[in-house]
C-alpha positions as CSV (number, residue, x, y, z in Angstrom):
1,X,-118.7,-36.8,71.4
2,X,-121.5,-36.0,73.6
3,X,-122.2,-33.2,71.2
4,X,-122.7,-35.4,68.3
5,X,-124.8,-38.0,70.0
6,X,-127.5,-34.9,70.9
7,X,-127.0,-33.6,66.7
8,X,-128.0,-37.3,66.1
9,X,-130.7,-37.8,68.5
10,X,-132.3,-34.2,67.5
11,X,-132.2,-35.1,63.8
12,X,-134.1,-38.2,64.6
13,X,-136.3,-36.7,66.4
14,X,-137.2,-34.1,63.5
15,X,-137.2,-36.8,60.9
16,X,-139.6,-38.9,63.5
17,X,-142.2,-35.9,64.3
18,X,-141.7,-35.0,60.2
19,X,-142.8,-39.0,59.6
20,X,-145.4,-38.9,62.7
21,X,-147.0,-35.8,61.1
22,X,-147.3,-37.0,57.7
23,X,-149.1,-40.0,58.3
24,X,-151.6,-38.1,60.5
25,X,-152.4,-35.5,57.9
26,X,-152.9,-38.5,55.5
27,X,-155.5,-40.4,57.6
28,X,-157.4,-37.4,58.6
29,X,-157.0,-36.4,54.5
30,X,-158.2,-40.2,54.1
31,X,-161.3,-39.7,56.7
32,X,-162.4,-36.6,55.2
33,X,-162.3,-38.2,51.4
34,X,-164.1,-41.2,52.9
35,X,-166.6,-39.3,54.5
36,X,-167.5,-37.2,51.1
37,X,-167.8,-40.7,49.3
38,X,-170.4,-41.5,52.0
39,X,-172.6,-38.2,51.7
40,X,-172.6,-37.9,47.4
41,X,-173.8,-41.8,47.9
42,X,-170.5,-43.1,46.3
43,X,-170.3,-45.2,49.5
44,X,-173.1,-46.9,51.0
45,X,-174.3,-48.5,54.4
46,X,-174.5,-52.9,54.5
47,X,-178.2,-53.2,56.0
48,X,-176.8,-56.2,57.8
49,X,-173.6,-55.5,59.6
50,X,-173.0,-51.9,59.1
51,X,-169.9,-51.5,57.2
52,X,-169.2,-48.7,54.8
53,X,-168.8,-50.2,51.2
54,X,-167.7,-48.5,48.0
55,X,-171.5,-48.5,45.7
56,X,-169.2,-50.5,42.5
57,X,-167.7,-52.9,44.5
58,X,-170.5,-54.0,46.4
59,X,-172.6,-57.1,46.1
60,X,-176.2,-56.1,45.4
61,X,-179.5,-57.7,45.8
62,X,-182.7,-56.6,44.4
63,X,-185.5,-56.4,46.7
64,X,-188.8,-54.8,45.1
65,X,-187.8,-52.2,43.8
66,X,-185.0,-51.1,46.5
67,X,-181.5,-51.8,45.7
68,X,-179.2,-53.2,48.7
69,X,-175.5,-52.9,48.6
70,X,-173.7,-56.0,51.3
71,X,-169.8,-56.3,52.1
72,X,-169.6,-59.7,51.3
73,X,-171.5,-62.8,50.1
74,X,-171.9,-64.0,54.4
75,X,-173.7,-60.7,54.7
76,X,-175.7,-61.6,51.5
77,X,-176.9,-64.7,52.5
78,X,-177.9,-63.7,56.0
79,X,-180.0,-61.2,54.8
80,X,-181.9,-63.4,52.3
81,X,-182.1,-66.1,55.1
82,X,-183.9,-63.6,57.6
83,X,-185.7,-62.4,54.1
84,X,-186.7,-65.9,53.7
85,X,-187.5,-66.8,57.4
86,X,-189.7,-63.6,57.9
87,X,-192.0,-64.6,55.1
88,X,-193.0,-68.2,56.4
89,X,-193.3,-66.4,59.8
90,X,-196.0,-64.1,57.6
């Protein structure tokens, strides 16, 4: 019986460190495709909160001739606000 229990508890332990393994190789795989995206310019940088956002996806503002990439539509608006606010202080 006690045998058993110990054939049991090893193959768990395999199957867990198999598992454990697996999802580590996946994020660091993950990391390192993220990380290409970010140096061809496939990802790019929101000027306002930092986050790393995919260049398609992104919600884009034309300012002059510079293209911005935001997050979101908060991150937007709080750049156009400080946009906004920094010209009357002009």
């Amino acid at each position: 019986m006690i045998i058993k229990i110990a054939i049991v508890a090893l193959v768990c332990y395999v199957l867990y460190r198999l598992f454990m393994n697996d999802t580590k190789k996946k994020a660091e795989k993950d990391a390192e495709k993220k990380k290409k995206r970010m140096d061809s310019g496939e990802m790019v940088k929101d000027p306002v909160c930092g986050t790393y956002v995919e260049k398609d996806s992104a919600i884009t503002v034309k300012n002059g001739d510079q293209i911005l990439h935001f997050c979101s539509y908060e991150c937007r608006q709080k750049y156009i606000e400080s946009v906004t606010e920094q010209k009357k202080l002009d």
